[in-house]
N, C-alpha and C positions, 0 to 999 in steps of 0.2 A: 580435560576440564576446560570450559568457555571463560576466556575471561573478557568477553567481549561482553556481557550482560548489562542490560539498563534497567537502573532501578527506578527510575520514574519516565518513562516512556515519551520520546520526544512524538508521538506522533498518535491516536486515539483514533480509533474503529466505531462508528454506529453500533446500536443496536440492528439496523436493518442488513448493515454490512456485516456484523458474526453470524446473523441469520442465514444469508446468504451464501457465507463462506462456507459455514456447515454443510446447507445445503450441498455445495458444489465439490467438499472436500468430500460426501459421502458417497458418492458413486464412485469414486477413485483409488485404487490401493496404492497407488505411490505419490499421492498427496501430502508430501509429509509435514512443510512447512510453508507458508504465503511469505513470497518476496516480494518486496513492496522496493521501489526506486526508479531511476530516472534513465533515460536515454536520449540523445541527440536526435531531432528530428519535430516531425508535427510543427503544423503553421507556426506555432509563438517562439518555437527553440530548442522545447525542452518537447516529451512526451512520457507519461506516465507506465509501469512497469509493475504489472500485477500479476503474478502466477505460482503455481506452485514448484519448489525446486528443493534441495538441500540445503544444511548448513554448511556454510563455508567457514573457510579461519579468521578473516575479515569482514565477519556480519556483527549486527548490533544483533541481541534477539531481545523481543516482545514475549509477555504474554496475555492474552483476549479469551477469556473464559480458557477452552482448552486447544484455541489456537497457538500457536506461535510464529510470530512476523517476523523478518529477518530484514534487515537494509545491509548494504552494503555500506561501512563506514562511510567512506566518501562522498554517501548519497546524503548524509544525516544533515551535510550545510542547505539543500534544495528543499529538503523535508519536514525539516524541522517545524513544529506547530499544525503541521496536517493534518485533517481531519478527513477521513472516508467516509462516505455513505455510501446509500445500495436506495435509488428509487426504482419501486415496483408499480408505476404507474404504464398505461398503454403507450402514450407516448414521449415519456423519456424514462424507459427501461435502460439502468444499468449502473453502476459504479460511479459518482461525482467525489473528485475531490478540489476541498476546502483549502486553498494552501495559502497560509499570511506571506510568504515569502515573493511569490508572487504580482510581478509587477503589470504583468501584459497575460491577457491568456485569449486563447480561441475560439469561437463561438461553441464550438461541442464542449469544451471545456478539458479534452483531453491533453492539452497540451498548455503549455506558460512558458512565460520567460521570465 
């Protein structure tokens, strides 16, 4: 049993972003959950961490239609108030995230401090 569950989700997915996840989850059989968190690195400090992986014992889970997002607790101070999207335009194709926490970020946007 998870007792790691959030019941009001520190962190909110697009419409264009579950679109997209779908998308991406459905060509794949071992997609099983979207981990969403942070890593050391990229121009501002920090850089963002999206993929698919398992549940671990120290995740938060989400649920997003019939996704399920998972942070690594420790990430949930960086995260907290985030917001994903997914632009499908030609030239700025791809995942932006919205993060209030956020003091400094990078021109591509993939990374903050």
């Amino acid at each position: 049993m998870m007792t790691n569950e959030v019941k009001s989700a520190p962190i909110s997915l697009s419409e264009g972003a579950i679109k997209e996840i779908k998308r991406l989850m459905a060509g794949r059989d071992d997609a099983k959950v979207l981990r969403l968190g942070v890593k050391g690195g990229g121009c501002a400090g920090f850089s963002y961490v999206l993929e698919f992986d398992d549940i671990k014992s120290d995740d938060e889970r989400m649920q997003f239609d019939d996704i399920t997002v998972v942070v690594d607790f420790s990430h949930l101070l960086y995260l907290n108030g985030l917001n994903v999207d997914f632009a499908g335009g030609l030239n700025n194709r791809g995942f932006t995230f919205d993060n209030p926490n956020a003091t400094k970020t990078c021109g591509c946007g993939s990374s903050f401090g």
